[in-house]
C-alpha positions, 0 to 999 in steps of 0.5 A: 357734228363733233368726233367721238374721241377714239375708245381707249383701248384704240389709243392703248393700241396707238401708244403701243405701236408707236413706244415700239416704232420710235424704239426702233428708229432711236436704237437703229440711230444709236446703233450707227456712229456715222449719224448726221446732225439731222439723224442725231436730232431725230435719234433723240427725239424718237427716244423721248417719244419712245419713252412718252408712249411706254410711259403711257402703257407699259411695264416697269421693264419697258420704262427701264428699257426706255430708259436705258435707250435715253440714257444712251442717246444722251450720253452719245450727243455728250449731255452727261447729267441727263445720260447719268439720271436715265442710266442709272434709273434703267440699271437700278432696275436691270441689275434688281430683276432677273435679266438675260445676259444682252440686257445686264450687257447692255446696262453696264455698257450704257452706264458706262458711256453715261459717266463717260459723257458725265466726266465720272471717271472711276464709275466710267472705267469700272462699268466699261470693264463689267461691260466687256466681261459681260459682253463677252459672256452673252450667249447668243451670236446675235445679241452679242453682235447687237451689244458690239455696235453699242460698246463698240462706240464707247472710247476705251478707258486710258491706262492709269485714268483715275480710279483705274486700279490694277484689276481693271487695268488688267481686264481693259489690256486683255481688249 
């Protein structure tokens, strides 16, 4: 007797609830900047299994949000070019559409943390500084306190780092 393969809307189903549970775990990850090695191994797994699963059913958005999720998960474990090659992917698309303020927040403060871990200094310190005025205009106490954690781990750039020019100077002192 052979199984029957489950129906594909079962499998769509499937793909669903595990793109949003391993999205979860991946950010709660992320969120923590005591992880352990162990917690490091699965926040990046979990991103990568996220981003298969939404690969799979999702939207457009979902992909760049699962982007953005891989984007920063590299950029937290240090391998730069794949942080930068997911980052820039999620914020083409974030910055492209109508977005709420937490997501364009969040994009700018992914980005930035991708160019940091890629050595890309003038871009690291132009999205650190759009981070920050953009986290500090997101509505809702929530959403805010969600971007905190995230920019919160992001190393504030050094006064007169190149590409740094006066304007961005000004608006890294006023943190």
């Amino acid at each position: 007797m052979t199984k029957q393969p489950p129906a594909p809307e079962e499998i769509e189903k499937w793909d669903r609830w595990f793109a949003i549970e391993s999205n979860n775990i991946a950010w709660t990850l992320a969120e923590d900047p005591g992880r352990t090695p162990a917690q490091r191994e699965e926040m990046l797994n979990a991103a990568h299994a996220s981003a298969f699963h939404w690969s799979r059913i999702g939207s457009e958005l979902n992909k760049a949000r699962a982007d953005m999720l891989l984007g920063l998960v590299h950029a937290l474990l240090g391998n730069g070019p794949l942080a930068m090659t997911h980052a820039r992917r999620s914020f083409e698309y974030i910055s492209a559409h109508e977005s709420p303020d937490w997501e364009f927040a969040l994009a700018h403060a992914v980005l930035a943390n991708a160019a940091h871990a890629a050595g890309e200094t003038a871009l690291y310190v132009t999205q650190y500084a759009l981070a920050r005025s953009s986290g500090d205009a997101i509505a809702d106490s929530g959403d805010k306190e969600i971007f905190e954690r995230i920019f919160v781990q992001l190393p504030a750039p050094q006064s007169g780092a190149a590409g740094c020019d006066e304007k961005w100077r000004q608006e890294i002192k006023r943190d």
